[in-house]
C-alpha positions as CSV (number, residue, x, y, z in Angstrom):
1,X,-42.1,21.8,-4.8
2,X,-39.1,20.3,-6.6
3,X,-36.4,21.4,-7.5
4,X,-35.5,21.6,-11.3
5,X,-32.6,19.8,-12.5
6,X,-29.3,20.9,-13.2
7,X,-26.9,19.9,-15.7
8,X,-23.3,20.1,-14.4
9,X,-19.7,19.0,-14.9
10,X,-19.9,16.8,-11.5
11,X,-22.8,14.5,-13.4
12,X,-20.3,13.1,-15.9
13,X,-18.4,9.8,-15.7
14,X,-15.3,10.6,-15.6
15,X,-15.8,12.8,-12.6
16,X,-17.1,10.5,-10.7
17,X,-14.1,7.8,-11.4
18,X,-10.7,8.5,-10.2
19,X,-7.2,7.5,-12.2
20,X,-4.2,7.8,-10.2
21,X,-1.9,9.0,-13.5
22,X,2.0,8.0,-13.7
23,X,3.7,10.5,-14.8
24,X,2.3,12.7,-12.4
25,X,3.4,15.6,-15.2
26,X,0.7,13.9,-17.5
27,X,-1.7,14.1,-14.5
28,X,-3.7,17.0,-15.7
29,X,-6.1,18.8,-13.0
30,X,-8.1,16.4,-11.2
31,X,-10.9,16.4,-9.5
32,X,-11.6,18.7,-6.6
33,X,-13.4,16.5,-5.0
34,X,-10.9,13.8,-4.0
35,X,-9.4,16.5,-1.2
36,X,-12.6,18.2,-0.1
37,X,-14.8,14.8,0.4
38,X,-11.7,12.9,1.4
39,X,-11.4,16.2,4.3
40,X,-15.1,16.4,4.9
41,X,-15.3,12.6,5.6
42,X,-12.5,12.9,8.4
43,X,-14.4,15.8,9.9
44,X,-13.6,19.1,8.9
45,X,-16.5,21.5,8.6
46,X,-17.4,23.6,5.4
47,X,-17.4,27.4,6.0
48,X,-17.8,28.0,2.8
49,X,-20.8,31.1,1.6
50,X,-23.4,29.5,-0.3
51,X,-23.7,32.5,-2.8
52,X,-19.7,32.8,-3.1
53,X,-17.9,29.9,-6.0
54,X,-15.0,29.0,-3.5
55,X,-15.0,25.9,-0.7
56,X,-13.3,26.9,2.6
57,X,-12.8,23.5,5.0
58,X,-11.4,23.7,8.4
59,X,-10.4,20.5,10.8
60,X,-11.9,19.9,13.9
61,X,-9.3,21.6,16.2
62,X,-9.7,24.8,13.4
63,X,-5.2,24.4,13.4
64,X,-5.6,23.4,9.4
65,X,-7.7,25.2,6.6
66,X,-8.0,24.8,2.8
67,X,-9.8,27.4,0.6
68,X,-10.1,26.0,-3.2
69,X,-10.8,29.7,-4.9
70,X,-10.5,29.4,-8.6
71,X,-9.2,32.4,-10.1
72,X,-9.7,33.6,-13.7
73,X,-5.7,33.9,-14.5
74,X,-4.8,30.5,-14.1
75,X,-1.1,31.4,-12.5
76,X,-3.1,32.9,-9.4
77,X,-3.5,30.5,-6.5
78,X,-6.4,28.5,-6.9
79,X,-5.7,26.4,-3.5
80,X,-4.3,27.8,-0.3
81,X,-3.5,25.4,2.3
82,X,-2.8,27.0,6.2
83,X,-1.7,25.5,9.2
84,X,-0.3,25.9,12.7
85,X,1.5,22.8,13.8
86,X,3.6,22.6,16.9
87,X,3.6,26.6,17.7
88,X,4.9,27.0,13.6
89,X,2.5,28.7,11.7
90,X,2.9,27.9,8.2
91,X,1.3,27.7,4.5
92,X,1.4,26.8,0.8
93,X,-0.3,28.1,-2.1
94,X,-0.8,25.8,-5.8
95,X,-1.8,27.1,-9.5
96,X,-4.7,25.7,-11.1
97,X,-1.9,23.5,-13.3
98,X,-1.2,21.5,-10.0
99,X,-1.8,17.6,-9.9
100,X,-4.9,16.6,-7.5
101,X,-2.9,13.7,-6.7
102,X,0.0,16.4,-5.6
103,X,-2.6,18.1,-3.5
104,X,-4.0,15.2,-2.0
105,X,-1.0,13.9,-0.3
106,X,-0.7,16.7,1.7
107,X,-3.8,17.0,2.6
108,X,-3.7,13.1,3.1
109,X,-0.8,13.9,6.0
110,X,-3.0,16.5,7.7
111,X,-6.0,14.0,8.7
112,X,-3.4,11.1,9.1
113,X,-3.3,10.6,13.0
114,X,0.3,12.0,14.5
115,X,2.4,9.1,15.7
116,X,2.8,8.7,19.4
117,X,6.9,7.1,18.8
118,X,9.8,8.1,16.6
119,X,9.7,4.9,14.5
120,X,13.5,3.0,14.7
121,X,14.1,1.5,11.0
122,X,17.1,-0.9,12.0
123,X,19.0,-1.8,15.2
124,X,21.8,1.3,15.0
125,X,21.4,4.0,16.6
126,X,20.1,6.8,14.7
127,X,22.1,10.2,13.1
128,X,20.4,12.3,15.2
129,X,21.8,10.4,18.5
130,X,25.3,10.2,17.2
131,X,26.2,13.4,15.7
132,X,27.5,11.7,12.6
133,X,25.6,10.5,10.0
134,X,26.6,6.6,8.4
135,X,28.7,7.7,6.2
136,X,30.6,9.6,8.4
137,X,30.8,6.8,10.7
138,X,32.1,4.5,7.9
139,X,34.5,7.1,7.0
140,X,35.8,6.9,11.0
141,X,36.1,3.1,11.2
142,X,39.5,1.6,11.4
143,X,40.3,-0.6,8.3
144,X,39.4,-4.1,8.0
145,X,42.1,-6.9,8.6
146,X,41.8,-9.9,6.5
147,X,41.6,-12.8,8.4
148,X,44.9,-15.1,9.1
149,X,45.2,-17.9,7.1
């Protein structure tokens, strides 16, 4: 037997077709659907109930989880992001008013693969080594000396 069809929001064009907006202030919404098939693509499993109108996705190693819950008031939190990184346990909740775009680079982070090096952007030595930060070390330099004629 087949099943009957159903008319929904997902069927139109715009739905299906992403914009990146700039401002992201004029970016409206979005579309759901840009986090939870970008997520379910890089693995993480649904454990969502079929009869219940919220989407609960968890990654492989169950540390991150995102619940999309619309609420009827639309100040409540609509999206709940959780994690446990490094022994810190931490989360972050956003309104129905917040971006996609917003969303979706966080979520973007958590399925990006953790690098395996502290990347060096020039040949001195970073802050972090030093103490000081480059300023301060500019502050500490002796002054220049024009050159003798």
């Amino acid at each position: 037997m087949a099943l009957p069809y159903i008319a929904t929001r997902a069927d139109e064009p715009l739905n299906i077709i992403w914009h990146e907006t700039h401002p992201r202030h004029l970016a409206g919404r979005g579309d759901p659907r840009r986090i939870t098939q970008t997520l379910r693509a890089a693995g993480w499993k649904s454990h969502s109930a079929p009869d219940y109108p919220h989407v609960v996705l968890a990654s492989p190693d169950l540390r991150h989880t995102v619940v999309l819950e619309p609420e009827a008031k639309p100040y409540q939190p609509w999206w709940r992001i959780r994690g446990d990184s490094q022994g810190h346990r931490w989360y972050t909740d956003f309104d129905a008013h917040t971006p996609v775009e917003i969303l979706a680079g966080l979520t973007d982070a958590l399925i990006a693969p953790e690098p395996t090096t502290t990347p060096r952007t020039s040949g001195r030595r970073s802050p972090q080594r030093t103490g000081r930060t480059s300023a301060m070390s500019r502050a500490m330099r002796p002054p220049r000396t024009p050159p003798a004629p």
